[in-house]
Structures are given as structure tokens and as C-alpha cells.
C-alpha positions in Angstrom: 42.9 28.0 1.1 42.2 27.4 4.6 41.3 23.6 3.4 45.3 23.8 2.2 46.6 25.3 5.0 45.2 23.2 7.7 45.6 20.0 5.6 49.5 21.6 5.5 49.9 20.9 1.9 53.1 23.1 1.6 56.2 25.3 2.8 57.8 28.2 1.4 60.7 27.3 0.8 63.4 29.1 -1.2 63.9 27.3 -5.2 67.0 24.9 -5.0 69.5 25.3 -7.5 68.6 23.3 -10.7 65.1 22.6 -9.8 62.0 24.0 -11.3 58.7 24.9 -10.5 55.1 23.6 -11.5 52.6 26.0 -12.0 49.1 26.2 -10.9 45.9 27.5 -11.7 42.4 27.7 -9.7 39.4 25.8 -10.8 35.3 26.6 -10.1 32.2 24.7 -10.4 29.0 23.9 -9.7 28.6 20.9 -7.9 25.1 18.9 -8.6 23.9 17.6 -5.6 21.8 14.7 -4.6 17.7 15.0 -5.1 16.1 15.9 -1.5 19.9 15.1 0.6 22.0 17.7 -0.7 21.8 21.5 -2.6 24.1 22.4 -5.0 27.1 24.1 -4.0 30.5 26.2 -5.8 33.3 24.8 -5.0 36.7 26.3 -6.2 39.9 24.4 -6.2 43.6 24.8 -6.5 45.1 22.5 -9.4 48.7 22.1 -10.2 49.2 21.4 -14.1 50.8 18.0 -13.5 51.7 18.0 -17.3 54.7 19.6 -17.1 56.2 16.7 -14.4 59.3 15.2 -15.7 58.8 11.3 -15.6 61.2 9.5 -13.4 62.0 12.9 -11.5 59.0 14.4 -10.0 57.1 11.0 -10.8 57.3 7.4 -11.3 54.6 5.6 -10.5 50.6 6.6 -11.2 48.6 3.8 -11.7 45.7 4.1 -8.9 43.3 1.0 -9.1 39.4 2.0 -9.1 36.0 -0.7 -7.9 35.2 -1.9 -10.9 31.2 -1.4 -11.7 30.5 -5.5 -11.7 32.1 -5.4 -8.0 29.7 -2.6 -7.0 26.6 -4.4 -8.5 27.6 -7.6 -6.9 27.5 -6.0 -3.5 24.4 -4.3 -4.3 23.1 -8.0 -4.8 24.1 -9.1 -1.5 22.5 -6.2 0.5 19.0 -6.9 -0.9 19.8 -10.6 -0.5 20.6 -10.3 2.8 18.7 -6.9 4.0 21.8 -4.8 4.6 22.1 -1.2 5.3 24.1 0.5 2.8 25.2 4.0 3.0 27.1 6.6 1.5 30.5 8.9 2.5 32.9 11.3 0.3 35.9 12.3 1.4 36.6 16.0 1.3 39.4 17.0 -0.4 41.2 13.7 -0.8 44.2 13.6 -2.5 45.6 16.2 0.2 45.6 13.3 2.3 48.3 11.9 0.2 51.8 12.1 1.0 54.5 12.6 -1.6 57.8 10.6 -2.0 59.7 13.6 -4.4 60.2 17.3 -4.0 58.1 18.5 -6.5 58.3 22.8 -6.3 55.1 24.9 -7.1 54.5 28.6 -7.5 52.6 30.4 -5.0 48.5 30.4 -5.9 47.3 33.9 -7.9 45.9 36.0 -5.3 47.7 34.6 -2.6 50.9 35.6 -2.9 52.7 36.1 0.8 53.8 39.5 1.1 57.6 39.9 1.6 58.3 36.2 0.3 57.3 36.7 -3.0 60.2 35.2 -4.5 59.4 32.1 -2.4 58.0 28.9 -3.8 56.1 26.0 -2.4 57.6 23.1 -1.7 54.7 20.3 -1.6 54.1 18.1 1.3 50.6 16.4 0.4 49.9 15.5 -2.7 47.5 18.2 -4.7 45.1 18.0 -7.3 46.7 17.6 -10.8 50.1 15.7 -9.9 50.1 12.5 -11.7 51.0 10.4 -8.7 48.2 12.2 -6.6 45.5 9.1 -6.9 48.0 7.1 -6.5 49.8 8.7 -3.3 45.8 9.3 -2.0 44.9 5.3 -2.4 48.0 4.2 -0.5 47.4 5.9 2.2 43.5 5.4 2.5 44.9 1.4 1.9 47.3 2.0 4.5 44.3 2.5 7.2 42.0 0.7 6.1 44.2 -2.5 6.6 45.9 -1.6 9.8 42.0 -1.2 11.5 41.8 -4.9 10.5 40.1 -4.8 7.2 41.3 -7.1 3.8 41.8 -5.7 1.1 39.8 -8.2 -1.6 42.6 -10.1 -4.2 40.4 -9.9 -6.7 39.7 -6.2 -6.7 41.9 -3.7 -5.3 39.1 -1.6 -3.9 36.8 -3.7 -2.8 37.4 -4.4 1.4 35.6 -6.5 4.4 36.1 -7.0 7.9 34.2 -10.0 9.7 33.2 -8.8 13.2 32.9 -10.7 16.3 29.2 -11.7 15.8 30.1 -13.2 12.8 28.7 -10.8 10.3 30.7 -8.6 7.7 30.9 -5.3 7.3 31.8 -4.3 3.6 33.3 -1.0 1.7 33.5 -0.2 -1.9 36.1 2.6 -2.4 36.2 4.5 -6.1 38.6 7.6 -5.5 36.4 9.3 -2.9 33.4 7.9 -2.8 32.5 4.9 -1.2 30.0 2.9 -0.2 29.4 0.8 3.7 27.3 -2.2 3.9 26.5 -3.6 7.2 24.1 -5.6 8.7 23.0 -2.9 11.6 23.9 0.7 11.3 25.8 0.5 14.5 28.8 -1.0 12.5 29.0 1.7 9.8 28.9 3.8 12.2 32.0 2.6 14.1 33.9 2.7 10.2 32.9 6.3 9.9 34.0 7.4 13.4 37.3 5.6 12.4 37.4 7.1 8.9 36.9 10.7 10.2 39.5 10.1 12.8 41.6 10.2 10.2 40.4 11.9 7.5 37.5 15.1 6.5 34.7 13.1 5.9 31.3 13.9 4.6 28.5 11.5 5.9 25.9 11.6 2.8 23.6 8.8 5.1 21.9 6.1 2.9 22.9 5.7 -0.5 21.1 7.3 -3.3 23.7 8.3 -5.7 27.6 6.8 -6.6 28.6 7.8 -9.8 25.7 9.0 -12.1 24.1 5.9 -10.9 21.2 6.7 -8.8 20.1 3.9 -6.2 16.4 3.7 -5.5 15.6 1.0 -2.5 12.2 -0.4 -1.6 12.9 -2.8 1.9 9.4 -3.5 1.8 9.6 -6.1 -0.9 12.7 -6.2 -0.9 13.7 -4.0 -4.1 16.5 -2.2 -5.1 16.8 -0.2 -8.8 20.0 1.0 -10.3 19.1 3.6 -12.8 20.3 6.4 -14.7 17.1 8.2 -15.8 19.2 11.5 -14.7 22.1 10.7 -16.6 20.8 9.6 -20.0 18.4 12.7 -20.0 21.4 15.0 -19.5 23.3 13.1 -22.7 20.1 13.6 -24.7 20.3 17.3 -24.0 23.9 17.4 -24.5 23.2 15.9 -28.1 20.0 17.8 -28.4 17.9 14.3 -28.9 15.8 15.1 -26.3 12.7 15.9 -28.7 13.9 12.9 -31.0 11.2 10.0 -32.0 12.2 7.1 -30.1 13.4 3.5 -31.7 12.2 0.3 -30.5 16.0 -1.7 -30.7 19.5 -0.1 -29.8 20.8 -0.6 -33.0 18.7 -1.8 -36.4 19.5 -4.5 -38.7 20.3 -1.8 -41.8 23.1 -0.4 -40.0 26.0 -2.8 -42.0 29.0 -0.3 -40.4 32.8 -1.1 -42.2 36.1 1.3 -42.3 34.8 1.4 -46.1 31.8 3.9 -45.5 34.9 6.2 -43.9 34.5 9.8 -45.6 35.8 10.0 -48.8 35.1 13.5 -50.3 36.1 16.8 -48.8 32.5 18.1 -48.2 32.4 14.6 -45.9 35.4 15.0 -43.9 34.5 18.9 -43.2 31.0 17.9 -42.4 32.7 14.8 -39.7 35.2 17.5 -38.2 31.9 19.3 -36.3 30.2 16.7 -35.6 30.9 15.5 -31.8 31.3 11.7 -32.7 33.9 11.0 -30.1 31.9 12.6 -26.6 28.7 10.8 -27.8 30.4 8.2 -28.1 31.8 8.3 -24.6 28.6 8.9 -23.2 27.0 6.3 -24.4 29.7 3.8 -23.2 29.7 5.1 -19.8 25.7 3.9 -19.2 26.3 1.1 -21.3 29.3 -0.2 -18.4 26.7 1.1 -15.6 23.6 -0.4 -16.1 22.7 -0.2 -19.7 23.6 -3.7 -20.8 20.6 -3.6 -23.6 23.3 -1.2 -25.4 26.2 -3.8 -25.3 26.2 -4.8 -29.2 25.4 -1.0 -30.5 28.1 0.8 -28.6 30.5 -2.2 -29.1 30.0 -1.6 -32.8 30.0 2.3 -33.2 33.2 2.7 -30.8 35.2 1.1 -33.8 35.3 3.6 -35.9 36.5 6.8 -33.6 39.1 7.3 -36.1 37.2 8.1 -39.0 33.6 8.1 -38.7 31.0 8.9 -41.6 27.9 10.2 -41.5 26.7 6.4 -41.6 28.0 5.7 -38.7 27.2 9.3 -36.8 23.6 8.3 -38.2 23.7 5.0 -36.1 24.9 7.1 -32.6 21.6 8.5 -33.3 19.8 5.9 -33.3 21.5 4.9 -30.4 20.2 8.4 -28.6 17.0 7.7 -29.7 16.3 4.4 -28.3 17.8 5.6 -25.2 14.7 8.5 -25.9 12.2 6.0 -25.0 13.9 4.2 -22.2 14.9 6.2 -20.2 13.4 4.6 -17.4 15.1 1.3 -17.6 17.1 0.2 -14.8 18.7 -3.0 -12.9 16.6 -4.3 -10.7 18.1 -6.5 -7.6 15.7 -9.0 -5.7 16.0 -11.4 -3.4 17.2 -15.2 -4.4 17.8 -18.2 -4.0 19.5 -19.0 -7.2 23.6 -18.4 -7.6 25.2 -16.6 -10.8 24.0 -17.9 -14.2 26.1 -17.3 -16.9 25.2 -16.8 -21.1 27.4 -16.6 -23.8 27.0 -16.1 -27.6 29.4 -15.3 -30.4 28.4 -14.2 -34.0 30.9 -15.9 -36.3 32.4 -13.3 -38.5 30.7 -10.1 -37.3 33.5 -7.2 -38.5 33.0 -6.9 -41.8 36.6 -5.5 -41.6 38.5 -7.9 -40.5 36.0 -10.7 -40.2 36.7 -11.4 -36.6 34.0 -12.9 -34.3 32.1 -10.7 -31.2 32.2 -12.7 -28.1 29.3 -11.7 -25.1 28.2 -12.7 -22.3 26.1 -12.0 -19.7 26.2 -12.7 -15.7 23.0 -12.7 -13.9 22.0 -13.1 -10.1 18.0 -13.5 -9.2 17.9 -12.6 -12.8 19.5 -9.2 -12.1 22.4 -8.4 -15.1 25.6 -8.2 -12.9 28.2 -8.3 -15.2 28.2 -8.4 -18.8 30.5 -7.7 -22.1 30.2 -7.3 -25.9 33.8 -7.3 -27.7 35.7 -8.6 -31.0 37.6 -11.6 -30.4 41.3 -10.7 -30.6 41.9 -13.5 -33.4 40.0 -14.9 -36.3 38.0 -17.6 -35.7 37.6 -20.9 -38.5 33.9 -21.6 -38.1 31.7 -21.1 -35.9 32.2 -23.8 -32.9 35.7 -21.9 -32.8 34.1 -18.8 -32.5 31.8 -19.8 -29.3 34.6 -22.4 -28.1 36.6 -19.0 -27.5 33.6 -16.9 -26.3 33.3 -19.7 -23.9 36.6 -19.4 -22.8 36.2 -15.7 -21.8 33.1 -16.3 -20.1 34.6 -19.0 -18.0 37.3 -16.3 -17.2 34.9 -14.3 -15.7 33.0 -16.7 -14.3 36.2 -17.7 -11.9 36.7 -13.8 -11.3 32.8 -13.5 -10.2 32.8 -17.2 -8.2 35.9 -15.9 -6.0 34.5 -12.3 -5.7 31.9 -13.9 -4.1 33.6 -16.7 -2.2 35.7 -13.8 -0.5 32.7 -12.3 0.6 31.4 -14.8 2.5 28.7 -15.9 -0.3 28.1 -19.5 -0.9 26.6 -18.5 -4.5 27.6 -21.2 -6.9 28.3 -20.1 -10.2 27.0 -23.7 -11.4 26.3 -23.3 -15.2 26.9 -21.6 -18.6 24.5 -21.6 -20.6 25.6 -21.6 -24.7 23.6 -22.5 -27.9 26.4 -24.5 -29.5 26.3 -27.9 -29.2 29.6 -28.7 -31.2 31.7 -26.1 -28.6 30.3 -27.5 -25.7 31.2 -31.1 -27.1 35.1 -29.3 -28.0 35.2 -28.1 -24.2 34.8 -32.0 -22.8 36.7 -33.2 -25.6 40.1 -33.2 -26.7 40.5 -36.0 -29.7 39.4 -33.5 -32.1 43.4 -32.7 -32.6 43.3 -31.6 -36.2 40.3 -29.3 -35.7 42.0 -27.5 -32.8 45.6 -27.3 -33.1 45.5 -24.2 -34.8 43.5 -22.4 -31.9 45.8 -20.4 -29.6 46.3 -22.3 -26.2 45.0 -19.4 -23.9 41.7 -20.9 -25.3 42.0 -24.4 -24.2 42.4 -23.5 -20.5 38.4 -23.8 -20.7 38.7 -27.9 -20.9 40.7 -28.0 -17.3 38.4 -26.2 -15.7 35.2 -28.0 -16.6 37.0 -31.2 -16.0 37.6 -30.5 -12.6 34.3 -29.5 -12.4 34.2 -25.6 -11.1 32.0 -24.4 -14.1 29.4 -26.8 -16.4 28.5 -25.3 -19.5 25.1 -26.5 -21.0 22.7 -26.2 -23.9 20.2 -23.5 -24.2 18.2 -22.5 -27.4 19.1 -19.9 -29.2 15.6 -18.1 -28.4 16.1 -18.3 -25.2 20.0 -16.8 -24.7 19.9 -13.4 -23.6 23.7 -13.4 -24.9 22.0 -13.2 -28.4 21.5 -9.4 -28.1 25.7 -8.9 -26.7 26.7 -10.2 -30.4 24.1 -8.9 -33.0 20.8 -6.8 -34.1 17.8 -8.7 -33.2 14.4 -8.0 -34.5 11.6 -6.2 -32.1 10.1 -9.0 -30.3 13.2 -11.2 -29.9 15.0 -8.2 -28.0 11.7 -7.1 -26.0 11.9 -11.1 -25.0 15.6 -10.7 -23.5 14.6 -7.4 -21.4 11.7 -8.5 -20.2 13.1 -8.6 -16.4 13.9 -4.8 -16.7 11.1 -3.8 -19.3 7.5 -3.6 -16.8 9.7 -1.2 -14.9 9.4 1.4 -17.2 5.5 2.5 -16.1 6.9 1.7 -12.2 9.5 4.1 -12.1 7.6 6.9 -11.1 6.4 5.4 -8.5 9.7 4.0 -7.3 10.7 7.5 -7.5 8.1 9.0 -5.1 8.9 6.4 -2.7 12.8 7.4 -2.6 11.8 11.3 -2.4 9.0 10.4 0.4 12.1 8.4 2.1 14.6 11.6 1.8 12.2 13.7 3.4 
């Protein structure tokens, strides 16, 4: 309350005529905090149930962008490139820092009703926690700063902001709600962005990153390390699910799981079993390490999340498999080096994958110093022919992300080329070069064919690789034991390391 009141969230103001009021509740937790940096703490809040805003009269619009996770890694791989110091900072209370552009009315709080006004509401100034424009409202204004002290905003993410200095070296800040990360080349630059920042906002200085978002961030400078794991994470899913004790799998999904719509329940013993089993939240929880740092679980996730509608017990089996390859890998994590390579790009497609609606499954994978830095496993949106259709289009997604990556990059003042492709299909790589092949291709949308002007001005080259040798293989299908310990094997040795790792980052705390 006295968080509220000094931010000056609101007035009592008497209810105008016609207009009503949005109630509130209060919220507690227990906040986890950060191994050997920070205790864990209640915290209570004040949350105004936003669900009873009337579109178009206490709202219009919501949509607050986000980093997106292959913007964070990328920076990650340019401050062990380049020896940065990266640190950490939450804002406190942050979407009280955001003005609102309606009159929106709210009761008073329970318990702290002003004595002699309680007939009085609160007419909001700042914009609280539950309003559906709050992120919004809170971005803008962090935006708002953060370009009039001379920083740019990044075209090709929203959150993602730099600021060259005048010795020539950048100073860089991811932003995802309230957290954010600060890379610099000297900690005398963050430290003029955070005496800025708390200027103007409450800050909280968490000092060198070692958690963002379930992610933790373990940093050797020595050799010039830096693993992105979520050991914590996955063992609190396998808890959740109670697959902590489970026997562990070798592969993330095996080749006898054949999932369809058809093995949907079909008896009312089936659907009664279904309706208590937690199918959805596993689900969930699986896809949020998968889009973290998980890549190994691209195919398996992409494949279960298909059937949220109706799942069987087939399919509920194969989310525990899932859970219990995650069992005995736990300690698998990104790890970022230095390099002089650029981004290498893989794709694969598996022709006819859905046994549904026989669509093709495009992936891909995006690596820098062999480090996984952006990746995707997902049904093509149309049916594909043959097979050179099917990669020709996978191809053509890839490329799309290979332009998003290269100017990611180019904006941050990286000279990375993204010089090559690499795909196992001869015939599609022939169809990007070539377009006399009329009859073959006229049926194939034209968003596809994009792919041929940009490798004839040359900004991507797409090239041969085998098969055996395309990590993209394990984005598309179930691959036998040793093919899919062959793919990992940049992240696999780290599994007997990581306590180690983990000593060192405790040592470092201290």
C-alpha cells in the first residue's frame, strides 16, 4: 500500500453518473529467489480483475511485445564472443509506472477502506496489475525513455535496444516485461544505464546475471564459457508430474509412438479416465524448456501438442516418455563459446509426417560456434506433392529466419555472415536456383518461391549435407539411439561437467 500510494496510483473520487466500477482483490506469494544472490521473500499485491473491462471503453489496445528467446541467446553469443559484462535488473512494481489513457473506476482495497469516504471510489491514474492495457501502458512508457536517453529500439524486435557510445563500443538491453538484461563492455557503462533507469523508475540491481526466466546462466570467463540451463526448472516439472523417480529413456520420443486424432478416446471409461489426467499443463511445461534451451525436444513436443483437444491414453503415455527422458538429462544445457564462424543454418522436412492430414514437418536449426540459437519443429501449413516440395518449403522458412537472424545481428554491430544452409535434398536445392521446372511448381503457393530471389542475389547459399550429418533430422522425426546421441554431441559431455560448472557459479556468488 505504501508502494501504491507513493507511486500515486489513484484518487478518491466520487462515481460519475453511468460509470462503473472494477473490483479488486489482493494476491500473496512466495517469491523463489536466486541461488546464493537473493532469499526468498512474500510479497502480496493488489490486482484489479481486468475481466470485467468493457472493450472499446475502458480498453482498446493490449498487445505489449516481449524479447523473443532467440534474441536473448543471440546476445548471450556475443558477450562470450566478445567478453562482455552482462548483468541483471527487475523493475519493482512496473506496471504502476504506466500511465492510463481512460478513466477506469475501482473500489477501494479490503482492509483499506478510508474512513468517512467509504462511499468513495478510486479513480486510477497508473496503470495497476490486472488491467488489460497494463503491459501495454508499462512498455510505452519504459520505450518512451529508453529512446529519449539516446537508445534504438531494434526493428526487428521490439525489445531488444543499443546505444553506441563515444568510444565506439555498444552497450546493449534485452527488456521482457521487467526483467532485463545489460551488456557492456566495462561495467562503468551499465552502470551509467542503471543510474538513468532508477532516475526514473524503482529499480532492483540483481548484479551479474544468473537467472532470466527459469533459465539459469552459468559463466566461466576463464575459458571463455557460458551455459544456459534449466536443471532447476525441469526437476520442478518432474515433481509437478511426480516423474521424478521415473526410469529414464534414451531418445525424446520413440519410434512406436505412431500418434493420429484416431487413437482419440472412444469409450466412456476412456474419456473419464482423460478428464483427470493433467495433459494440457504437462504439455505446457514441456513446451516452455523446449522454446528455452531444450531444442533435443523439438520433434516430441511438436507432436504431442496436437492433440490438446482430445488426448488418449496413447498419447498421455508419450508425454511420459517425454518426462522421462528429460529424467536423465536433466543436466543438458546450451553452451556458448567463442568463434570464429558466423550462423550456420540446417533444415529438414519429413514428407508426410501427420498421419492426419498428411502434411509435412518443416525444422530447422540455427547455430553459432556450434551453439543452438534458434530453432523450430512445425507442420507445414499446406500439403506438400513429394518430397522436394516438402524441403523446397522447409527451405523457404528457414531462409525467413535466416534474414530475421542476419539483420538481428547486422543491427548489433556483428559482421556474422549467415553464409550457408545446409539441406539433404539435392532436387530442392536444384528447384531454389531453378525456375524452368514450371509444371512441377505451379501448383506451390508463391509465398514459397520468394526463396529463389534471395539466393539469386546471393544473401543466403543453400548447400548439400548428408543426411547423417543434419542435425535438422531430429526437428522432423524419431531417430534411433546413436543417430540422436550423434546430433547432441556439442551439449551431451556436459552432462558429468555440470556439477562442476555449478560449484564454480556458487564459489562466484559468494
Amino acid at each position: 500500500m505504501e508502494s501504491l500510494k507513493k507511486n500515486k496510483t489513484w484518487d478518491l473520487v466520487k462515481l460519475s453518473k453511468g460509470k462503473k466500477t472494477v473490483r479488486c482483490k489482493w494476491l500473496s506469494k512466495k517469491k523463489e529467489g536466486t541461488l546464493g544472490v537473493e532469499k526468498p521473500r512474500y510479497k502480496a499485491i493488489l490486482v484489479a480483475k481486468g475481466y470485467s473491462q468493457i472493450s472499446r471503453v475502458d480498453f482498446t489496445d493490449v498487445f505489449s511485445p516481449v524479447v523473443k528467446h532467440s534474441s536473448i541467446r543471440a546476445l548471450l553469443g556475443i558477450v562470450v564472443m566478445h567478453d562482455l559484462e552482462l548483468e541483471q535488473l527487475d523493475v519493482k512494481i512496473a506496471f504502476l509506472h504506466g500511465e492510463l489513457e481512460e478513466d477506469i473506476y475501482m473500489q477501494q482495497p479490503e482492509g483499506f477502506t478510508v474512513s468517512e469516504k467509504e462511499d468513495y471510489v478510486c479513480l486510477l491514474k497508473k496503470s495497476l496489475y490486472g488491467l488489460k492495457q497494463s503491459p501495454r501502458q508499462w512498455y510505452k512508457r519504459f520505450d518512451s525513455f529508453l529512446t529519449s536517453h539516446d537508445f534504438k529500439r531494434s526493428s526487428f524486435d521490439s525489445c531488444v535496444y543499443f546505444k553506441k557510445n563515444s568510444d565506439g563500443f555498444f552497450v546493449y538491453l534485452l527488456l521482457y516485461v521487467d526483467d532485463m538484461l545489460i551488456a557492456a563492455k566495462n561495467k562503468g557503462e551499465i552502470r551509467k544505464v542503471k543510474t538513468q533507469l532508477s532516475e526514473e523508475f524503482e529499480m532492483k540491481d540483481l548484479g551479474p546475471a544468473k537467472k532470466i526466466l527459469g533459465m539459469e546462466i552459468l559463466r566461466d570467463r576463464k575459458v571463455s564459457k557460458l551455459y544456459l540451463s534449466q536443471k532447476g526448472y525441469i526437476e520442478k516439472v518432474l515433481c509437478r508430474f511426480n516423474m521424478q523417480s521415473a526410469k529414464p529413456v534414451s531418445t525424446p520420443l520413440a519410434a512406436h509412438f505412431r500418434l493420429s486424432s484416431a487413437l482419440s478416446p472412444q469409450t466412456d471409461d476412456e474419456i473419464e479416465y482423460m478428464s483427470h489426467v493433467p495433459y494440457s499443463s504437462a504439455v505446457g511445461s514441456l513446451m516452455y524448456a523446449m522454446v528455452c534451451s531444450r531444442l533435443d525436444l523439438s520433434y516430441a513436443v511438436s507432436a504431442i501438442s496436437r492433440y490438446m483437444v482430445d488426448p488418449s491414453k496413447e498419447h498421455w503415455k508419450a508425454v511420459q516418455w517425454i518426462l522421462r527422458y528429460l529424467r536423465g538429462t536433466t543436466d543438458v544445457c546450451l553452451q556458448f563459446g567463442r568463434t570464429e564462424d558466423g550462423v550456420i543454418g540446417y533444415v529438414d522436412a519429413d514428407f508426410a509426417g501427420d498421419l492426419d492430414r498428411r502434411r509435412s514437418l518443416t525444422g530447422y536449426v540455427f547455430t553459432i560456434g556450434g551453439c543452438a540459437i534458434s530453432w523450430k519443429a512445425t507442420l507445414q501449413t499446406t500439403v506438400a506433392l513429394s518430397t522436394t516440395e516438402a524441403e523446397y518449403m522447409a527451405i523457404t522458412e528457414a531462409c525467413k529466419e535466416a534474414i530475421w537472424l542476419k539483420g538481428l545481428f547486422s543491427e548489433l554491430n556483428e559482421n556474422l555472415q549467415i553464409s550457408t544452409i545446409f539441406c539433404d535434398s539435392k532436387s530442392a536445392i536444384f528447384l531454389t536456383k531453378d525456375q524452368m521446372f514450371h509444371e512441377r511448381t505451379k501448383h506451390i503457393n508463391v509465398r514459397y518461391h520468394f526463396v529463389r530471389d534471395i539466393i539469386a542475389r546471393g544473401d543466403i547459399v543453400v548447400s548439400k549435407i548428408s543426411t547423417h550429418e543434419n542435425p535438422a533430422d531430429m526437428m522432423t522425426k524419431s531417430l534411433p539411439i546413436t543417430k540422436f546421441e550423434h546430433f547432441i554431441v556439442e551439449v551431451k559431455p556436459l552432462r558429468g561437467f555440470m556439477e562442476e560448472v555449478e560449484n564454480l557459479f556458487v564459489e562466484s556468488s559468494r
